[in-house]
N, C-alpha and C positions, 0 to 999 in steps of 0.2 A: 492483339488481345486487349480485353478490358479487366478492369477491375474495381472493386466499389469499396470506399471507404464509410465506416459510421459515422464519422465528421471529418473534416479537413485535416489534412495532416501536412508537414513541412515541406514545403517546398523541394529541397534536397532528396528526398524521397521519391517528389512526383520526377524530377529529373533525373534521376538514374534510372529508373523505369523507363521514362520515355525514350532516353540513347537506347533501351533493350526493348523500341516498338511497344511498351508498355501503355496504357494510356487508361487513368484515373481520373470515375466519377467519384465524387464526395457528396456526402449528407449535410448544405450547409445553410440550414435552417436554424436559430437559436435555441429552439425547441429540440429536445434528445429524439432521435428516430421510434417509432412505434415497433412493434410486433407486426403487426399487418404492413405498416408501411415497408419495412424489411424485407419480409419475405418476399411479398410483390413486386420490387425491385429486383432482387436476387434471383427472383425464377422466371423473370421475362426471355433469359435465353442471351443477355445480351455481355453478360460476365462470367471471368471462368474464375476469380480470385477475390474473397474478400478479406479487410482489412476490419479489424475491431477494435472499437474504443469506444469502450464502457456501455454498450449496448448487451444484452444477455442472449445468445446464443442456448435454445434449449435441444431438445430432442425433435421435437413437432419442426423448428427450422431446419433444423439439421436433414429430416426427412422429407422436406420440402424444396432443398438448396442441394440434394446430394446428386441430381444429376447432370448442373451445372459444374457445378465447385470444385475448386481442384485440388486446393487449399485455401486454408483459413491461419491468417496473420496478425498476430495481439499485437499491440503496442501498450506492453503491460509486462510487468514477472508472473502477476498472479493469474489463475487460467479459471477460477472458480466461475467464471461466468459464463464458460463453456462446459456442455454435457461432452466431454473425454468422450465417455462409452459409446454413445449414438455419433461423432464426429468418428470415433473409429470403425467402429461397425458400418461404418457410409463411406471408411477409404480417405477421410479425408487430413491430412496431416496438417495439426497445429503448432504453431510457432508463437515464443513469447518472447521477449528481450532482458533476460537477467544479465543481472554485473555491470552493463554500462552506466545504470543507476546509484551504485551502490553508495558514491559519495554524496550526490546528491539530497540523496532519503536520508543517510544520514546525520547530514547536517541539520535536516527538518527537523530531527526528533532535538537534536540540542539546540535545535533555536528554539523548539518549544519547552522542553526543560527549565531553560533559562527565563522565558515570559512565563509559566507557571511560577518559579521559584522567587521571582520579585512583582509576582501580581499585575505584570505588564498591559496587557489587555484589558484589566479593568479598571487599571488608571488612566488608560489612555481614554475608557468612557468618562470615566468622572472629571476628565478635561472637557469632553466634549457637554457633559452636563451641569458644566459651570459649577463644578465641588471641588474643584481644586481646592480652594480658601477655607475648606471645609476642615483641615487634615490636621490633626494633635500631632505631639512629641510621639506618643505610644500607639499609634491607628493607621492600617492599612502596613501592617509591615509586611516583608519577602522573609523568606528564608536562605539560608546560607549552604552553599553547595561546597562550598573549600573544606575538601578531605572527606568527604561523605561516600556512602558505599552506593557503587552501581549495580545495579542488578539487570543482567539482558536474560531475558527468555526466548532462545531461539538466535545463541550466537552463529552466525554465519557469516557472510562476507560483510554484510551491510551493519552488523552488529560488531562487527571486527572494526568496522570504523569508528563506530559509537564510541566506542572503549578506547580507540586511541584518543581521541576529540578529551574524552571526559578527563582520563588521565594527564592528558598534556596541557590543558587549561585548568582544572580544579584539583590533579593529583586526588583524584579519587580512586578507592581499592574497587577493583572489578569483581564481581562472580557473576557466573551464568547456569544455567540449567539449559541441556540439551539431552536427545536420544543417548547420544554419544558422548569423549569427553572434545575439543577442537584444539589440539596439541598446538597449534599457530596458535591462540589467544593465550595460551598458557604458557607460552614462551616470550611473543613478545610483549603481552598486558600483563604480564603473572597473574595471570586471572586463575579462580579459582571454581574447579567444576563442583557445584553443589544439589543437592537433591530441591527435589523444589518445594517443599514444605519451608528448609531456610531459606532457597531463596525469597521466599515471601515474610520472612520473620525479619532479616540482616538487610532488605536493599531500603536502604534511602529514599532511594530514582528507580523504578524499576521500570526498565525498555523492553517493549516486545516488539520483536523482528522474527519470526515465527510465518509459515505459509500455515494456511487455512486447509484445515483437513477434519475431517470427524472428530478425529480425538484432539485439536483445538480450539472448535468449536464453545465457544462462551466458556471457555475454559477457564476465565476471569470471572467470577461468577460471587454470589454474595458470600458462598460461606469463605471465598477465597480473600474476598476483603477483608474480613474478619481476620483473619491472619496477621496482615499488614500490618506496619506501623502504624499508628494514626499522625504521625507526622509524613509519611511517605508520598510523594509523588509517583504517577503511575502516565507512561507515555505510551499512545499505540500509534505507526506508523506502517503497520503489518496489513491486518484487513479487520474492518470493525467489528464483522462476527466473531472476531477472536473474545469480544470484551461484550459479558450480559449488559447493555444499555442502562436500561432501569437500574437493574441492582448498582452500576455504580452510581448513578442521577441517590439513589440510597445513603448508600456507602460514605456521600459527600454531604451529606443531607446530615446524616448523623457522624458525624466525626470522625469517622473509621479509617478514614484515610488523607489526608490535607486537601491534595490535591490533583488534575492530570489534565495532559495535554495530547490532543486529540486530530492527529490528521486524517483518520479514517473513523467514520460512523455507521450507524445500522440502526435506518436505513442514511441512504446517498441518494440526494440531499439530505441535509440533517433540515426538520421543519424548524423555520423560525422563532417557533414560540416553548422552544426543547431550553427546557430549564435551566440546564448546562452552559447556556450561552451569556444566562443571568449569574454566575456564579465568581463570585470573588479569585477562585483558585484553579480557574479550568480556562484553556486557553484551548480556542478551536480552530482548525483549518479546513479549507477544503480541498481535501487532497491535490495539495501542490509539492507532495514529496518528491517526485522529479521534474518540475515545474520550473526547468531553469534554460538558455537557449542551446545551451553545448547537449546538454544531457536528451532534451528531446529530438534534437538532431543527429544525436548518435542512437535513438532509440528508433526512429523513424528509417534509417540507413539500414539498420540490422534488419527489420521489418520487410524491407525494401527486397534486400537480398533473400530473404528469406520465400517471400512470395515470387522472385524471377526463380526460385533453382523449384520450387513448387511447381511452377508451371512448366518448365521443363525436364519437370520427371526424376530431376534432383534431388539428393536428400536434403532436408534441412538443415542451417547450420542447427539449430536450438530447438529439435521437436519436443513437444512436450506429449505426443502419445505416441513413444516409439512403435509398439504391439501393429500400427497401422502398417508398416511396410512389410506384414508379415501377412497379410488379410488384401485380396483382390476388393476393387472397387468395381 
């Protein structure tokens, strides 16, 4: 059997496939795979599995790859780049990899917390543009994070880490805003579950760890800034649709909010010349929140398995459109 990845993926991956007769082409071109170049690979006849990463899987593919495919395997938590409805309606069962991440993302959001809150990133420009010798007693100062309130929006596992991180290093009080209340953050952060109007009045730092749904969508939005402190830090390592763009490029513009740090954007790539990049108090990544070598090798492994028990008619460990096993292909 074959199967096609969007780009290169770990080694560890291709080789437990291969002990299972598996054997993977990749897309590895520096350039991200097209739409046309996709399909046309996928509908040759010559694959029964594909792998994805960060390429957008729509409906039109999905209808185009359904009589190949047997499954489809994220190497991701988040599945938004996949049309569910038409992968299910086609039979075809997706797989993502949560939790093997979860420490890793979240130490992204507190490494960027921390380069927001002492202005890290843009002193490191003003080294490179010879302004160091430039700096007063009172200019280019951080702010101070010892004892300050956190705010997660979307505690879950990856936010459960956030909270320990912030707590055990700067003894800060936690609250979160969830559907629910998460009895485990409230036992061991003593976090506090709050509506989300305060959470956006009380957080200092406020972290979003939140999936991407309708009702998150730019759910960060101007009149929400407005709310905020204006000394507040705002971090998203969730997915960038969560956070209206502009209005915080805004928000930062006019004072509304100090500062934020930013591992996901919208769009991905963030263009070069996106104002945010120019900003004293904004610190940007490109999504390397699980960008580390243990993390994507246990993310790649999960993947792995996920696409042999696919192809053998197996259930998934981690499907993310159960409704499929219920619905002939």
């Amino acid at each position: 059997m074959k199967v096609f990845a969007t780009k290169v993926i770990p080694d560890n991956a291709k080789a437990f496939l291969s002990a299972n007769n598996i054997v993977v082409d990749e897309w590895t071109n520096q350039t991200p795979i097209t739409k046309n170049e996709l399909t046309k690979i996928v509908t040759s006849g010559k694959y029964t599995g594909l792998f994805v990463l960060g390429a957008k899987i729509d409906a039109e593919i999905i209808h185009a790859i359904q009589r190949n495919i047997q499954v489809i395997s994220l190497l991701s938590v988040g599945y938004d780049n996949i049309d569910l409805h038409a992968a299910t309606m086609a039979g075809i069962p997706v797989s993502n990899t949560p939790d093997v991440l979860n420490d890793a993302t979240a130490e992204t959001a507190f490494l960027l917390m921390q380069n927001v809150a002492r202005k890290a990133f843009y002193n490191y420009r003003r080294i490179m543009e010879d302004k160091w010798h430039n700096d007063s007693f009172i200019t280019n100062l951080g702010v101070d994070l010892q004892g300050k309130t956190l705010g997660i929006f979307g505690l879950g596992k990856i936010g459960l880490v956030m909270g320990k991180l912030c707590r055990a290093a700067f003894n800060m009080e936690v609250i979160y805003h969830n559907r629910s209340r998460n009895p485990k953050a409230d036992k061991t952060l003593n976090a506090q579950f709050v509506s989300f109007d305060e959470l956006l009045h009380r957080s200092d730092v406020l972290s979003i760890h939140c999936a991407l749904t309708p009702e998150t969508t730019r759910v960060f939005n101007a009149a929400v800034f407005k709310k905020m402190k204006n000394s507040s830090i705002l971090i998203n390592t969730a997915r960038g649709k969560v956070v209206d763009e502009p209005a915080l490029i805004q928000a930062l513009q006019k004072a509304e909010i100090w500062g934020a740090g930013l591992d996901v954007t919208d769009p991905e790539p963030m263009q070069p010349d996106n104002p945010l990049l120019q900003m004293a108090t904004v610190a940007v990544l490109p999504h390397i929140g699980s960008a580390t070598v243990n993390t994507r090798h246990r993310m790649a492994q999960l993947a792995a398995e996920n696409m042999l028990l696919g192809l053998t008619g197996k259930r998934l460990k981690t499907i993310v459109n159960e409704e499929v096993y219920s619905i002939k292909k």
